[in-house]
Predicted model as a PDB file, atoms N, CA, C, CB and O in Angstrom, pLDDT in the B-factor column:
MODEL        1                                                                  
ATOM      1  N   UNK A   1       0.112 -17.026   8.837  1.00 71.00           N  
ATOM      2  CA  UNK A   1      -0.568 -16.415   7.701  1.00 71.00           C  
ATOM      3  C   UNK A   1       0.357 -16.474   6.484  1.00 71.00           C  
ATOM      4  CB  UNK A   1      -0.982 -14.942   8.020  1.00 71.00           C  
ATOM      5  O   UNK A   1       1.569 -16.270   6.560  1.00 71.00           O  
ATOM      6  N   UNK A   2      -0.205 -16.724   5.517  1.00 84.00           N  
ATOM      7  CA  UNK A   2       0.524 -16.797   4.230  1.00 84.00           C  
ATOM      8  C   UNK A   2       0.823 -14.987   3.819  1.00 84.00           C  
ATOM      9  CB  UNK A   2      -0.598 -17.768   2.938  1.00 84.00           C  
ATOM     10  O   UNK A   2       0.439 -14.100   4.582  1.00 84.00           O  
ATOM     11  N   UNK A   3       1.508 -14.717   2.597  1.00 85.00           N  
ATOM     12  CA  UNK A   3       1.931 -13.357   2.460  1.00 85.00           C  
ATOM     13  C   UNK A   3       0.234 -13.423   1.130  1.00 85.00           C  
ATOM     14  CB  UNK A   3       4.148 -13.014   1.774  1.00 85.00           C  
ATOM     15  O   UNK A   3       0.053 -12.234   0.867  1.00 85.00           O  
ATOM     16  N   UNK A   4      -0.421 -13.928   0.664  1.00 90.00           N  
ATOM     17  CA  UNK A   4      -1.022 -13.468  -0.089  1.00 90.00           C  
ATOM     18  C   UNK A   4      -2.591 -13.020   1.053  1.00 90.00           C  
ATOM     19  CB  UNK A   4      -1.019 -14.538  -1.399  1.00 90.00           C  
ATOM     20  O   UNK A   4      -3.297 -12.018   0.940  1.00 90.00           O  
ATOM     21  N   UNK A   5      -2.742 -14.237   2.152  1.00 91.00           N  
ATOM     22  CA  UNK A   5      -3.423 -13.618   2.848  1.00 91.00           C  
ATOM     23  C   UNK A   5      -3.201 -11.655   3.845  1.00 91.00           C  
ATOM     24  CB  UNK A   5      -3.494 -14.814   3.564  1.00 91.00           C  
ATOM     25  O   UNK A   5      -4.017 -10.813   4.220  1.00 91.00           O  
ATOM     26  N   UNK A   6      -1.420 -11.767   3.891  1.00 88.00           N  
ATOM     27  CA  UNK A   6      -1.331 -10.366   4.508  1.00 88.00           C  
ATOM     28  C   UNK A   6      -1.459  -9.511   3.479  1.00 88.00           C  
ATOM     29  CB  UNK A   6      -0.063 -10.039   5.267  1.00 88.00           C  
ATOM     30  O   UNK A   6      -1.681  -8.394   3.945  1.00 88.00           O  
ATOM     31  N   UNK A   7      -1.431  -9.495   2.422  1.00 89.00           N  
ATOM     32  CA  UNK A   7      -1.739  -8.255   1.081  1.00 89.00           C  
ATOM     33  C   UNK A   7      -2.417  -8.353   0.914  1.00 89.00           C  
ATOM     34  CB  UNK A   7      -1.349  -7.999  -0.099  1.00 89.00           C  
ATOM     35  O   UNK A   7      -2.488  -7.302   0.276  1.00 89.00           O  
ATOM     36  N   UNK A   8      -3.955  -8.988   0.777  1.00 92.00           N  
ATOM     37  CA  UNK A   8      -5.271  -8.627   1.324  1.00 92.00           C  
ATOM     38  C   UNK A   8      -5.912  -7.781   2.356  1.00 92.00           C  
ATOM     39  CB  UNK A   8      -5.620  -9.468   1.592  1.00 92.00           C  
ATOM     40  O   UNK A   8      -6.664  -6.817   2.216  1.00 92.00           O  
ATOM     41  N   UNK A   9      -5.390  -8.427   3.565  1.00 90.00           N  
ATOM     42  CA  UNK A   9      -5.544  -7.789   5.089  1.00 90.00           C  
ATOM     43  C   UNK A   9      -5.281  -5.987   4.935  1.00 90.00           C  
ATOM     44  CB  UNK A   9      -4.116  -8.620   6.297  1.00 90.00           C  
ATOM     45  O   UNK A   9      -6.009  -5.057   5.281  1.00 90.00           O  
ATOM     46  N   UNK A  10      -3.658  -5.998   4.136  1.00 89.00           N  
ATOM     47  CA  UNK A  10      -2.973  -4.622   4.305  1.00 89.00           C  
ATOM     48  C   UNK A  10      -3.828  -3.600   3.306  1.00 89.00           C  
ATOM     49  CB  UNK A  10      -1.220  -4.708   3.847  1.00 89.00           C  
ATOM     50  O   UNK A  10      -4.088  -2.480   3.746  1.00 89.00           O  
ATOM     51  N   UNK A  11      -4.346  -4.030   1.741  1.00 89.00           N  
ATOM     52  CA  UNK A  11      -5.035  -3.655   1.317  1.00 89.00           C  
ATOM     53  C   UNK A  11      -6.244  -3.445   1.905  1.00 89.00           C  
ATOM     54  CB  UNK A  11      -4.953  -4.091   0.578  1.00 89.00           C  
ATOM     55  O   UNK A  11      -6.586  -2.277   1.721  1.00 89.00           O  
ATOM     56  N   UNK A  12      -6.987  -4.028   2.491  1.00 91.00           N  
ATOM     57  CA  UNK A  12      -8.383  -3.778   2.645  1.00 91.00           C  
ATOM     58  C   UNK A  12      -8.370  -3.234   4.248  1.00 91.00           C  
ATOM     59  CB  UNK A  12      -9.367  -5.236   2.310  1.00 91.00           C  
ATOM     60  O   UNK A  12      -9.485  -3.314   4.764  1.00 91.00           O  
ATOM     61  N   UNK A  13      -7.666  -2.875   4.833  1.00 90.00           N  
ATOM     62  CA  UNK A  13      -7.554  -2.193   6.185  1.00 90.00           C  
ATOM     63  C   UNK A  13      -6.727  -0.590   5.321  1.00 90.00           C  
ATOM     64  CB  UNK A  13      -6.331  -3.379   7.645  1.00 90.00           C  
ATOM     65  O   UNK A  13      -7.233   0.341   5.949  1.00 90.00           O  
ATOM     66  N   UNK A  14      -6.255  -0.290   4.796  1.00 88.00           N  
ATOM     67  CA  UNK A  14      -5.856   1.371   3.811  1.00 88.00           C  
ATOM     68  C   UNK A  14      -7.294   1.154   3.035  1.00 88.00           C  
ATOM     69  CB  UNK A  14      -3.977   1.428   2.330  1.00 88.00           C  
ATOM     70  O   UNK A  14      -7.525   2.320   2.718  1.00 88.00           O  
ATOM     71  N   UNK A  15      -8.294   0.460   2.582  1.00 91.00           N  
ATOM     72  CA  UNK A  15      -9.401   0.885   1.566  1.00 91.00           C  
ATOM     73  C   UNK A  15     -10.612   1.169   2.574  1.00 91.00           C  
ATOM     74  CB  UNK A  15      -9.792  -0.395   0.329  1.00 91.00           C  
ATOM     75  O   UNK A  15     -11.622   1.776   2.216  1.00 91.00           O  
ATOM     76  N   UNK A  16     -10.430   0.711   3.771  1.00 92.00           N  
ATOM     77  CA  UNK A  16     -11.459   0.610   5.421  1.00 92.00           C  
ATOM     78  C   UNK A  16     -11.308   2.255   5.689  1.00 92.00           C  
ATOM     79  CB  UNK A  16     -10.528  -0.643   7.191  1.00 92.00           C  
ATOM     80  O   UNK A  16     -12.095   3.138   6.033  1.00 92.00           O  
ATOM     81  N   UNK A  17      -9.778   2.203   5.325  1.00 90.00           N  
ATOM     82  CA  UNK A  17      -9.299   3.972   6.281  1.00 90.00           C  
ATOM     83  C   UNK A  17      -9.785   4.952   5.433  1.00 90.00           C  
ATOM     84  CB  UNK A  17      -7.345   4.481   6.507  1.00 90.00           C  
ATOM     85  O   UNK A  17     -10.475   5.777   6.033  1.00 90.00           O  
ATOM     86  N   UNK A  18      -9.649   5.172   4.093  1.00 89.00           N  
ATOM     87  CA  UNK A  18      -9.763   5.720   3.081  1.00 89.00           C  
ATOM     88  C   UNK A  18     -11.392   5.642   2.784  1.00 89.00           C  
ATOM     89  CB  UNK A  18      -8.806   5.132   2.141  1.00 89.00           C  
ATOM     90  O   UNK A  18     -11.925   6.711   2.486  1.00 89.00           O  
ATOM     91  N   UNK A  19     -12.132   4.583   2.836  1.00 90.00           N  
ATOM     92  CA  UNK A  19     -13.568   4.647   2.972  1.00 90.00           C  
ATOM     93  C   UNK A  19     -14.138   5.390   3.849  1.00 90.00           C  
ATOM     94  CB  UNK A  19     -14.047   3.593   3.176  1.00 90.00           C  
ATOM     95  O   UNK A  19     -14.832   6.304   3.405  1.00 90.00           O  
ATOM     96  N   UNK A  20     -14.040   5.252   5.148  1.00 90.00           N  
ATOM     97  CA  UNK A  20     -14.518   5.788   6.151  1.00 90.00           C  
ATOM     98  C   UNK A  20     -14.127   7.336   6.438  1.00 90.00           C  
ATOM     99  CB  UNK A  20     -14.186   4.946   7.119  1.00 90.00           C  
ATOM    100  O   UNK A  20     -14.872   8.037   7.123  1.00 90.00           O  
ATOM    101  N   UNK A  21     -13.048   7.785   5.938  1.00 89.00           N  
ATOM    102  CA  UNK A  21     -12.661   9.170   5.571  1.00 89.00           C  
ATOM    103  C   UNK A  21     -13.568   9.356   4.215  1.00 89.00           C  
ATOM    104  CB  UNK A  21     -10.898   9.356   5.321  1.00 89.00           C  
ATOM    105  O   UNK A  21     -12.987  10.320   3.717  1.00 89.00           O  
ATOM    106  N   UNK A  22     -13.982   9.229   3.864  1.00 89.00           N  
ATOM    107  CA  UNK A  22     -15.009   9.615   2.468  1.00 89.00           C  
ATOM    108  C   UNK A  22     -16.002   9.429   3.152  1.00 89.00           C  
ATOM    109  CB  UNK A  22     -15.058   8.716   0.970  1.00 89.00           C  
ATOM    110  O   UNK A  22     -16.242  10.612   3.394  1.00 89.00           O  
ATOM    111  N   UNK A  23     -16.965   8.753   3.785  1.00 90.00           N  
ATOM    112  CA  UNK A  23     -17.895   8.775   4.476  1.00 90.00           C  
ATOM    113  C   UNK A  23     -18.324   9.461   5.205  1.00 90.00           C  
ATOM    114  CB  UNK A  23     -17.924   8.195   4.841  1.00 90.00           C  
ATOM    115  O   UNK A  23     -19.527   9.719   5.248  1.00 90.00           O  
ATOM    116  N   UNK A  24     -17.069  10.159   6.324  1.00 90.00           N  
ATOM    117  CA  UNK A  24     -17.128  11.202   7.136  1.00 90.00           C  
ATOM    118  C   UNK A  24     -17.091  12.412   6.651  1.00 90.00           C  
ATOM    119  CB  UNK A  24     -16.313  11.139   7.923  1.00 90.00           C  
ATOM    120  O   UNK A  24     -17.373  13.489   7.176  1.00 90.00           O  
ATOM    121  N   UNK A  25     -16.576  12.046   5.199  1.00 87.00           N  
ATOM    122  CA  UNK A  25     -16.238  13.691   4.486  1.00 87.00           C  
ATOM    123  C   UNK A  25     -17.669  14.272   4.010  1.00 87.00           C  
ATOM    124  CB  UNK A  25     -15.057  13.623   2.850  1.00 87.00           C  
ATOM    125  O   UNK A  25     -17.986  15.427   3.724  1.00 87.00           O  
ATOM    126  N   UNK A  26     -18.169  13.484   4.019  1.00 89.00           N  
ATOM    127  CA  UNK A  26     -20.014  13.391   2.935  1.00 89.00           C  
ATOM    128  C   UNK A  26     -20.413  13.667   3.829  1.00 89.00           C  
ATOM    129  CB  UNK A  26     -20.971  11.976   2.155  1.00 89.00           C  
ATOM    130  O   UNK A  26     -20.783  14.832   3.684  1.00 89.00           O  
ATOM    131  N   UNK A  27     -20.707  13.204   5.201  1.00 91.00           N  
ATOM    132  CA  UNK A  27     -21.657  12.929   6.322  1.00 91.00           C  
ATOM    133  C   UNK A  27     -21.618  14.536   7.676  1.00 91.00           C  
ATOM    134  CB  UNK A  27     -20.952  11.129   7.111  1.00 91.00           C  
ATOM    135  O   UNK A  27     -22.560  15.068   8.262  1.00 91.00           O  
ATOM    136  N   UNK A  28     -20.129  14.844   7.721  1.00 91.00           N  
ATOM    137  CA  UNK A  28     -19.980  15.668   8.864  1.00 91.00           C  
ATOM    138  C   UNK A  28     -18.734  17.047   8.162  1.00 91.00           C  
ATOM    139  CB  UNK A  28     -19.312  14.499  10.372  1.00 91.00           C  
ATOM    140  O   UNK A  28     -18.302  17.935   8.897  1.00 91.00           O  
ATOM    141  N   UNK A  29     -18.447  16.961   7.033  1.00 84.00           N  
ATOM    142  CA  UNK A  29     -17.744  17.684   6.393  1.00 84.00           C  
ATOM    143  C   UNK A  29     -16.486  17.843   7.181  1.00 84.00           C  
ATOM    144  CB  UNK A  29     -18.416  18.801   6.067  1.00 84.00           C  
ATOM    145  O   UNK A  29     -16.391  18.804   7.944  1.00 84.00           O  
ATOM    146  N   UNK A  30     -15.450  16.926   7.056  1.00 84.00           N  
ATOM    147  CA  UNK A  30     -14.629  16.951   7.960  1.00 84.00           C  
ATOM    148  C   UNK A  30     -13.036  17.598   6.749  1.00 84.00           C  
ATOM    149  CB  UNK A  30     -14.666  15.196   8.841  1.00 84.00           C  
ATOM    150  O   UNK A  30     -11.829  17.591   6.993  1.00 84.00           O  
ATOM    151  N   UNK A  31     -13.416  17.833   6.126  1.00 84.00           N  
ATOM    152  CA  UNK A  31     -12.276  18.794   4.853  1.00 84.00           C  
ATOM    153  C   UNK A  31     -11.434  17.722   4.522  1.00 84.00           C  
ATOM    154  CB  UNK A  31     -11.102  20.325   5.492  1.00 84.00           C  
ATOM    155  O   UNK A  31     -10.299  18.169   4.355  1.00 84.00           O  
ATOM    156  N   UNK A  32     -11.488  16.209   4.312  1.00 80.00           N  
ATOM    157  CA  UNK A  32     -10.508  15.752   3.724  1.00 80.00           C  
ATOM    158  C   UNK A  32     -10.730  15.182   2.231  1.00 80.00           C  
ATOM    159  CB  UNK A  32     -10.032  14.871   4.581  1.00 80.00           C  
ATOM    160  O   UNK A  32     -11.679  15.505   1.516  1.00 80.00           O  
ATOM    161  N   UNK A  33      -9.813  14.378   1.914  1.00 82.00           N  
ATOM    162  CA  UNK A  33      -9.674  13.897   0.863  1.00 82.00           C  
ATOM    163  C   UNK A  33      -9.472  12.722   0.891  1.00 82.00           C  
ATOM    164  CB  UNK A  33      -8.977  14.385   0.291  1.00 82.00           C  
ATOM    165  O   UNK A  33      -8.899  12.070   1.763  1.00 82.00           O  
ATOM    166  N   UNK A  34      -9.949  12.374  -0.097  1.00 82.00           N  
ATOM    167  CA  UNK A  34      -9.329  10.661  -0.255  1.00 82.00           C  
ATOM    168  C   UNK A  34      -8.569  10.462  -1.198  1.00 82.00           C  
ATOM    169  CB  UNK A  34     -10.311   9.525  -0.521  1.00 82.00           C  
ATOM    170  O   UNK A  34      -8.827  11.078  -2.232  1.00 82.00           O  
ATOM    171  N   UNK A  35      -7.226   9.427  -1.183  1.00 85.00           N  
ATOM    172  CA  UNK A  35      -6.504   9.630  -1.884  1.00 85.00           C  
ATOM    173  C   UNK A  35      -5.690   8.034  -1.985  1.00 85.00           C  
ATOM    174  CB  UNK A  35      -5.871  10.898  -1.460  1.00 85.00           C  
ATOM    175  O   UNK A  35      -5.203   7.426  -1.031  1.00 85.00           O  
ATOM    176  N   UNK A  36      -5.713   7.643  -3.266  1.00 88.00           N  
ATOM    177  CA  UNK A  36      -4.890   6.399  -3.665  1.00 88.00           C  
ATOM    178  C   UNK A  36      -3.779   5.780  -2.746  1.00 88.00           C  
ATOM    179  CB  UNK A  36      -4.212   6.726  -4.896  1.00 88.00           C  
ATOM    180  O   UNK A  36      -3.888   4.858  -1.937  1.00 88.00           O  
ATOM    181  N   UNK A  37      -2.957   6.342  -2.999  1.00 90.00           N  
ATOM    182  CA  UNK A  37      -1.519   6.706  -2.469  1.00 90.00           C  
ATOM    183  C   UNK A  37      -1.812   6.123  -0.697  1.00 90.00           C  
ATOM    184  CB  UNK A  37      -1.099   8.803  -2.699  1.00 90.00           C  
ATOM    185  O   UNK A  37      -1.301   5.106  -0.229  1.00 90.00           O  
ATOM    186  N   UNK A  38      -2.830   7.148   0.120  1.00 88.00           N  
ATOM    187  CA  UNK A  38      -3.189   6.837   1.460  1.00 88.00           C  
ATOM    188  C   UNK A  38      -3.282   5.245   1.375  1.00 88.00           C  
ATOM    189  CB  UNK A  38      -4.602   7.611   1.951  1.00 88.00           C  
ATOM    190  O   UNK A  38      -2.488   4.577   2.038  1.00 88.00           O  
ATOM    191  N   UNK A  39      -4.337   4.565   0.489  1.00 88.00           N  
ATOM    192  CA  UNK A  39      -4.354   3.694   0.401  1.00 88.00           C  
ATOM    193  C   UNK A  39      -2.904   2.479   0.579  1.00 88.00           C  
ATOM    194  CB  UNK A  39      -4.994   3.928  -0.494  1.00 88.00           C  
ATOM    195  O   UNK A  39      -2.770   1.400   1.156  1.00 88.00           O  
ATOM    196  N   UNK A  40      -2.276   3.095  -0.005  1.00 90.00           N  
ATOM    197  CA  UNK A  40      -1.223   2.317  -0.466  1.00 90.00           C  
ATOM    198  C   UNK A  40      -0.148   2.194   0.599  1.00 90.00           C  
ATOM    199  CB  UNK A  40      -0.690   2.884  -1.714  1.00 90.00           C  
ATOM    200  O   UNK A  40       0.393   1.177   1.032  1.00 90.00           O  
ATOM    201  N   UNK A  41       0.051   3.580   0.946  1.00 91.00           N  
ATOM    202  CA  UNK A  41       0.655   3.954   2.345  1.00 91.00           C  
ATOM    203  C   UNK A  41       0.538   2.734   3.569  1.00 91.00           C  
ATOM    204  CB  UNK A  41      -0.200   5.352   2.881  1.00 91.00           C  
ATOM    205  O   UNK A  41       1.292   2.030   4.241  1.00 91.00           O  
ATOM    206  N   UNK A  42      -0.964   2.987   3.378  1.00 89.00           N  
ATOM    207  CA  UNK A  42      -1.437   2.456   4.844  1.00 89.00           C  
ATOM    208  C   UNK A  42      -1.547   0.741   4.597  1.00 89.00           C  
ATOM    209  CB  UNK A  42      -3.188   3.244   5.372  1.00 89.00           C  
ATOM    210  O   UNK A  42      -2.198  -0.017   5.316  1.00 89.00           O  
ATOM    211  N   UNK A  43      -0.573   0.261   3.146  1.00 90.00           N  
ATOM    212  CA  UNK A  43      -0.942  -1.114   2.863  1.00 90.00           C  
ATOM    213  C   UNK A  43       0.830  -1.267   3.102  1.00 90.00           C  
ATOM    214  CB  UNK A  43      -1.893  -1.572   1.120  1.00 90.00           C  
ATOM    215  O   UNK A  43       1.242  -2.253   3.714  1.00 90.00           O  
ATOM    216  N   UNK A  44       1.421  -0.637   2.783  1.00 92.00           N  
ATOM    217  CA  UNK A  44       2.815  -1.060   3.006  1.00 92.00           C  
ATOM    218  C   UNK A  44       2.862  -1.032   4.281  1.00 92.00           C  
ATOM    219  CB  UNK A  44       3.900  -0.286   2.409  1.00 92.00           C  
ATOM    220  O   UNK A  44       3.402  -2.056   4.701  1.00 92.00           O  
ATOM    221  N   UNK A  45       2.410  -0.036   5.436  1.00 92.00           N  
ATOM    222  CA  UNK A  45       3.266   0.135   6.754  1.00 92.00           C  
ATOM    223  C   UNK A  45       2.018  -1.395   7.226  1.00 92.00           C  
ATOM    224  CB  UNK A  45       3.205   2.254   7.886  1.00 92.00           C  
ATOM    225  O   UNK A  45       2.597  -2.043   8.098  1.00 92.00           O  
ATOM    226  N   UNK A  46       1.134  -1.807   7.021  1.00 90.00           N  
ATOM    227  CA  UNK A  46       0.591  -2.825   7.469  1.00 90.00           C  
ATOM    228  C   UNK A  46       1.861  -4.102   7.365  1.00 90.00           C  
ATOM    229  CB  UNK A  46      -0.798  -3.012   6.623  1.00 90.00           C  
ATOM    230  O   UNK A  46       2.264  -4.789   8.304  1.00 90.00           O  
ATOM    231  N   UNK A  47       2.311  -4.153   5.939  1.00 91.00           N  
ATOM    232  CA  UNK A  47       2.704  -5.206   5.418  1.00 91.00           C  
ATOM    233  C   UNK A  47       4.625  -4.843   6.409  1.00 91.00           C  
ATOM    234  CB  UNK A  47       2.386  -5.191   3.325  1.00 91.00           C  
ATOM    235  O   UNK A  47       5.188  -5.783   6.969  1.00 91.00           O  
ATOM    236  N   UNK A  48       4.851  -4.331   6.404  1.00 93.00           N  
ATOM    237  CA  UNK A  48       6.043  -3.594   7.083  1.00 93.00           C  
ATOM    238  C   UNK A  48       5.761  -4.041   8.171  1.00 93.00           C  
ATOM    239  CB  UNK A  48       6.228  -2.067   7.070  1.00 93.00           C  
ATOM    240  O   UNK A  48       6.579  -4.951   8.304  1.00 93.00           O  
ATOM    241  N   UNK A  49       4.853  -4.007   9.480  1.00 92.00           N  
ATOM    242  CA  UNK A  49       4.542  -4.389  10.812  1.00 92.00           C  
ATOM    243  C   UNK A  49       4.787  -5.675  10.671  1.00 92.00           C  
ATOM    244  CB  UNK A  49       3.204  -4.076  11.357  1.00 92.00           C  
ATOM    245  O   UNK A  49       5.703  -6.230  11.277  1.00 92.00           O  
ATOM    246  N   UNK A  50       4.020  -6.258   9.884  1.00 92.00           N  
ATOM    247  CA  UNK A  50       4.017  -7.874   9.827  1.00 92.00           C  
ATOM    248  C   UNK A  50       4.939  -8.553   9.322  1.00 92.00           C  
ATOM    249  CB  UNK A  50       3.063  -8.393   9.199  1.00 92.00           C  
ATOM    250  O   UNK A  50       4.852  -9.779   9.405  1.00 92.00           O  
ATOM    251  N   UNK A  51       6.200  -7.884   8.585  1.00 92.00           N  
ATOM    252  CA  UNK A  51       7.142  -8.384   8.526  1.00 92.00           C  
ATOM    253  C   UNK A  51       8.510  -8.128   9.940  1.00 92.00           C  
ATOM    254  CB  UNK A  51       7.341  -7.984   7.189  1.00 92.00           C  
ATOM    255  O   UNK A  51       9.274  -9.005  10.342  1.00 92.00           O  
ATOM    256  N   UNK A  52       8.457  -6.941  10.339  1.00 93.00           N  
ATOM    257  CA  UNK A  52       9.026  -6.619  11.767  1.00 93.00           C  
ATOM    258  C   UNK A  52       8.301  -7.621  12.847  1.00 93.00           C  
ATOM    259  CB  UNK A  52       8.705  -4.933  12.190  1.00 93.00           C  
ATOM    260  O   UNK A  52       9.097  -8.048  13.683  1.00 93.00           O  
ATOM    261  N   UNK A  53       7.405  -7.927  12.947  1.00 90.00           N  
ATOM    262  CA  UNK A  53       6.610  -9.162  13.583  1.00 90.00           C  
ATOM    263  C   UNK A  53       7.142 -10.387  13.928  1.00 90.00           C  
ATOM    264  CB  UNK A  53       5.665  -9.558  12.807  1.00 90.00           C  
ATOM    265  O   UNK A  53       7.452 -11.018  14.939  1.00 90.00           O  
ATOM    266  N   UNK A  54       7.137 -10.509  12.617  1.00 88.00           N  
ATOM    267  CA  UNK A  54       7.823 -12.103  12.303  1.00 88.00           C  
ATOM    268  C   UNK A  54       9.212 -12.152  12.316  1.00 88.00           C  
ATOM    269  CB  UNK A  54       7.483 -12.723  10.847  1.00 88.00           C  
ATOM    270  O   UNK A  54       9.562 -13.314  12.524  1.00 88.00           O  
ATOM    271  N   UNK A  55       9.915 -11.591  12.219  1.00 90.00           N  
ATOM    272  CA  UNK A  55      11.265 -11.161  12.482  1.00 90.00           C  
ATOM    273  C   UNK A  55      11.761 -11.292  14.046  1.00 90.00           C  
ATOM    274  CB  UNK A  55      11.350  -9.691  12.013  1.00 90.00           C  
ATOM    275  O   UNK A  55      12.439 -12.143  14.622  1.00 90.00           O  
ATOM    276  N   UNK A  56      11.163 -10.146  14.454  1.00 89.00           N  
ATOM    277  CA  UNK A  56      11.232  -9.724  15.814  1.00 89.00           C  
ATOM    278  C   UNK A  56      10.656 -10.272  17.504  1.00 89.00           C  
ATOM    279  CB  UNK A  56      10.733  -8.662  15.553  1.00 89.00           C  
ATOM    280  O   UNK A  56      11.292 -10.301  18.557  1.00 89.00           O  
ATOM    281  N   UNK A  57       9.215 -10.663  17.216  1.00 85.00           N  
ATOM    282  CA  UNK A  57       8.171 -10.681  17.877  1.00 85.00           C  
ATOM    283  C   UNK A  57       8.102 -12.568  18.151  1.00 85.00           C  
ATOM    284  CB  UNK A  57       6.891  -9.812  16.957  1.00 85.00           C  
ATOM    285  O   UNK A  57       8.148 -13.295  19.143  1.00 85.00           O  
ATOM    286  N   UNK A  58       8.000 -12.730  17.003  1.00 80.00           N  
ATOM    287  CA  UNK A  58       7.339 -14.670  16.480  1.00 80.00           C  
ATOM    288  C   UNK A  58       8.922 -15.225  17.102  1.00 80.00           C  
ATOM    289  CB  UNK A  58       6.980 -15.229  13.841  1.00 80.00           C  
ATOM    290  O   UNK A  58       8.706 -16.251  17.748  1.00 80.00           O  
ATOM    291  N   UNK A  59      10.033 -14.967  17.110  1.00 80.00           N  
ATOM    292  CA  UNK A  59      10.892 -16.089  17.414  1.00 80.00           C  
ATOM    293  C   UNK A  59      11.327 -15.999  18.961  1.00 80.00           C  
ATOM    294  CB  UNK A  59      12.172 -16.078  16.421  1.00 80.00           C  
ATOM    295  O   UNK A  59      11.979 -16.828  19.596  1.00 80.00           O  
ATOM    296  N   UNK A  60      10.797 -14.780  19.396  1.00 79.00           N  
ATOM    297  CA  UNK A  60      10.535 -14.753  20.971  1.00 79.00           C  
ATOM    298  C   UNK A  60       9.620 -15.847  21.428  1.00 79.00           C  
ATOM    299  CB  UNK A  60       9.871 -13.377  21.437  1.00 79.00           C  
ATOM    300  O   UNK A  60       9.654 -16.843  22.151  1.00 79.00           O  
ATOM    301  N   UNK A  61       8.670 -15.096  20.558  1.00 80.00           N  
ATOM    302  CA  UNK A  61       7.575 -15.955  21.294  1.00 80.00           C  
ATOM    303  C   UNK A  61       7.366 -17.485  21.255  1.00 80.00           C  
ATOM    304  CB  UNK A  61       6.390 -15.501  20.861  1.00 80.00           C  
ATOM    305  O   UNK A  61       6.606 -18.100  22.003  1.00 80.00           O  
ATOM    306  N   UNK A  62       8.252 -18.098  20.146  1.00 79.00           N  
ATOM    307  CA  UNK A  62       8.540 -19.720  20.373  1.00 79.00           C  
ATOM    308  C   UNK A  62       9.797 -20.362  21.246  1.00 79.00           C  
ATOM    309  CB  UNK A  62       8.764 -20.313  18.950  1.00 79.00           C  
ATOM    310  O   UNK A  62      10.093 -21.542  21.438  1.00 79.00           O  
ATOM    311  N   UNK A  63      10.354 -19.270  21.651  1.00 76.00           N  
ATOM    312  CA  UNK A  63      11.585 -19.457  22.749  1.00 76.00           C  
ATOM    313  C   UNK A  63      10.456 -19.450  23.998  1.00 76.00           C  
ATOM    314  CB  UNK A  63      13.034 -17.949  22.816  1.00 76.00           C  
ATOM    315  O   UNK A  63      10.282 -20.647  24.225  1.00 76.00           O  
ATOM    316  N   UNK A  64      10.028 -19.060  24.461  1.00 72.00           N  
ATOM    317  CA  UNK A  64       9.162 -19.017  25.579  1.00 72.00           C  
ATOM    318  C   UNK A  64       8.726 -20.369  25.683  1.00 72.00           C  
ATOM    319  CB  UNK A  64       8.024 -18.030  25.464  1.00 72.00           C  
ATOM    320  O   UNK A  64       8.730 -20.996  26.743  1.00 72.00           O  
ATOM    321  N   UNK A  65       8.308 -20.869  24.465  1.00 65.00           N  
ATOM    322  CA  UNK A  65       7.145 -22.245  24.697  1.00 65.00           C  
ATOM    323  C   UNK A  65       7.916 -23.183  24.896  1.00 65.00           C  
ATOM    324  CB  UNK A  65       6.100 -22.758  23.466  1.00 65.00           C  
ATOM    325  O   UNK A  65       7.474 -24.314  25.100  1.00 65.00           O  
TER     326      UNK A  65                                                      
ENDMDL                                                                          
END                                                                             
């Protein structure tokens, strides 16, 4: 994956979380909030995994093959 495809992914998986918490908040009154920041949060620790990934994970896994 290219990095402009993972800052898409990381963005729109924090705007998925943050949607669906507004949805639930309307629908079943579950007391939260939605909030930018969450968004953003949940776009760095995406983008953070996928760099620990590739680091960590990806050069194992081509030693194996």
């Amino acid at each position: 994956m290219n990095w402009f495809l993972v800052v898409i992914v990381a963005g729109m998986t924090g705007l998925f979380n943050e949607g669906m918490q507004l949805v639930l908040d309307v629908l079943i009154n579950i007391q939260r909030t939605v909030n930018i920041t969450d968004v953003i949060t949940n776009a760095c620790g995406v983008i953070a995994g996928y760099i620990l990934f590739s680091a960590f994970v990806k050069p194992l896994m081509q030693v194996k093959k």
